[in-house]
N, C-alpha and C positions, 0 to 999 in steps of 0.2 A: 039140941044135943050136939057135943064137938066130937069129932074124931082127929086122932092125931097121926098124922103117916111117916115116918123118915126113908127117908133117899139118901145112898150113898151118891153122893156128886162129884166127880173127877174135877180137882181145882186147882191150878199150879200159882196162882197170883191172886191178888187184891179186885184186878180187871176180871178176874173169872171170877170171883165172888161179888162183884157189882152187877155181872151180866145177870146172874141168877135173880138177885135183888131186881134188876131192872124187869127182868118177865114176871115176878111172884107181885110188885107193884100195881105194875101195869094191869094186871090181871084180879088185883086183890078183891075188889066187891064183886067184878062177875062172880067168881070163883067161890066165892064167901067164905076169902081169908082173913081166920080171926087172930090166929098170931103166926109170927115163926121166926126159925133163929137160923143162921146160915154159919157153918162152924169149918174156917178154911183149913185148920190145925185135925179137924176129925175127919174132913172131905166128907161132910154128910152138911143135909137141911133138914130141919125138925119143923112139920108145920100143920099148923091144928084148922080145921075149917068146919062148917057149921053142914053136917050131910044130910040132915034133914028139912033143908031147901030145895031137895029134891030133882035139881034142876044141873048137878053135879056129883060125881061120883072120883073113886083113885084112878082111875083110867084117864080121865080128863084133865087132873091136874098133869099128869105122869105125859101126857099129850105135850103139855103147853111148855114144863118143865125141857122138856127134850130139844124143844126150839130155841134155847141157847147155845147150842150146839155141844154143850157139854156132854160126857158117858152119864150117866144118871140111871138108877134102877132103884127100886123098890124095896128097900129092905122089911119095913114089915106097914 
C-alpha cells in the first residue's frame, strides 16, 4: 500500500530543486520511494512511498528531507 505526503518546500532556484532531488534520490530505496514530483512554481514536493515496509514512516522522510537545508514542513 502507497501513502502519499506533500511538503511545502522553500525553493528560490533550479539549485534548490536539484538539492531536494539530490536527497529524495539518494535516499529513494532506503526510503521506498515510489514516485514523486518536485514543483519549484508551487514550493511544494508530492511524494508517494510504500509505508507498509514497515521499516519507515512521515517522520523519517520529513528527517532526511530537512537535510537539504531547505524550510520544508508537512502539509498533509
Amino acid at each position: 500500500m502507497s501513502k502519499t505526503l506533500i511538503f511545502d518546500c522553500k525553493m528560490s532556484c533550479g539549485g534548490c530543486s536539484s538539492a531536494v532531488e539530490r536527497v529524495i534520490t539518494k535516499n529513494q530505496e532506503k526510503l521506498h520511494i515510489i514516485n514523486f514530483n518536485i514543483s519549484l512554481e508551487k514550493q511544494e514536493l508530492v511524494l508517494e512511498y510504500d509505508d507498509l515496509a514497515g521499516d519507515v514512516d512521515d517522520n523519517l522522510i520529513f528527517e532526511k528531507l530537512k537535510k537539504t537545508g531547505k524550510v520544508v514542513a508537512l502539509r498533509s
